[in-house]
N, C-alpha and C positions, 0 to 999 in steps of 0.2 A: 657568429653566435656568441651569447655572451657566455659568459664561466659557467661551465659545468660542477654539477654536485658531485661532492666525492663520495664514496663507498668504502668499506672496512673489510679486507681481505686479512685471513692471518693476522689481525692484530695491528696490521697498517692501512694507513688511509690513502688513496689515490684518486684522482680525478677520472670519472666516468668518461668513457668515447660517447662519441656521440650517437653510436649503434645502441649503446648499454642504456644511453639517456631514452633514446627513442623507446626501445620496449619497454622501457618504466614506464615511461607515460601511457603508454600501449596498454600495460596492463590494468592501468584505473580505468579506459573506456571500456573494457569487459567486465566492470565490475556490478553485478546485479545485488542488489541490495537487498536482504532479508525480507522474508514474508512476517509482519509481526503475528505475532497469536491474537491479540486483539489491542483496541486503541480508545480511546474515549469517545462518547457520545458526542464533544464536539468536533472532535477531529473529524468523526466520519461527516457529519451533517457539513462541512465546511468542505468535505471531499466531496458528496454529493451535490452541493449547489456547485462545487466548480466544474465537474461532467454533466454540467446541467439536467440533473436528473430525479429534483426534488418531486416534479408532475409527477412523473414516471413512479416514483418511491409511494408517493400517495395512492395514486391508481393500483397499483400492486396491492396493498395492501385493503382498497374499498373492493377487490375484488375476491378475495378470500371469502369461499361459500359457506366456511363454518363460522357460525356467529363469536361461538366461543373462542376457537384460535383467531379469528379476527381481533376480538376484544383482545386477548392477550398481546399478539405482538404490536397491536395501536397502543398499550400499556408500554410495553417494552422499547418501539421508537420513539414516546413521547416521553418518558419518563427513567427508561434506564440511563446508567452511568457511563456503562461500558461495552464495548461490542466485540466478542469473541470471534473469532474469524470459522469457524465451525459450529457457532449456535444454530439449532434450527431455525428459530424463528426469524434470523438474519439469511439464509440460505434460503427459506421462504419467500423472504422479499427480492432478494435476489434472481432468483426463479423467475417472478414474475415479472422482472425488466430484462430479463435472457441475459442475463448477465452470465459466462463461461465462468471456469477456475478461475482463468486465466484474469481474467477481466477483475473478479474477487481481487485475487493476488495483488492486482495493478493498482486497483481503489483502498486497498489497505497500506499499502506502498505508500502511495500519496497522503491517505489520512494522516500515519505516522509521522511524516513529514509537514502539517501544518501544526 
């Protein structure tokens, strides 16, 4: 193995065993990455085409039987800025493609990251 990273006990530095290396690295593959609160209108729309789910997003939203919250949230995915992870009218379209928490969580994940 090549040279281990050292570590700071007490004010001195020593070279890591390779047990102490292992669970370092151990502990970034447990590391789950924050839910944002919300991301921008392009991040999400760049999330949604990559889970291929733009059909989906549209149909959701031509399915909405009230004229009026229809009209708003087609206002809100075609022209808002920003997408709150607890908006209704995001949780709305979501609904209609069964999207879980979980799933939200995942695709907000990802947004933040393009």
């Amino acid at each position: 193995m090549n040279a281990l990273p050292y570590i700071f006990e007490n004010g001195n530095a020593r070279q890591m065993t390779e047990d102490e290396y292992a669970d370092h690295l151990a502990s970034f593959a447990e590391y789950v990455p924050p839910v944002p609160s919300a991301v921008t209108m392009r991040q999400m729309r760049l999330a949604i085409i990559d889970v291929r789910k733009v059909t989906a997003v549209a149909d959701a939203i031509k399915t909405i039987a009230d004229s009026t919250e229809k009209a708003k949230i087609q206002v809100e995915w075609d022209y808002g800025t920003t997408v709150e992870r607890n908006a209704p009218w995001f949780l709305t379209i979501m609904e209609g493609i069964e999207y879980t928490d979980v799933d939200i969580d995942n695709l907000f994940v990802k947004a933040a990251s393009l």
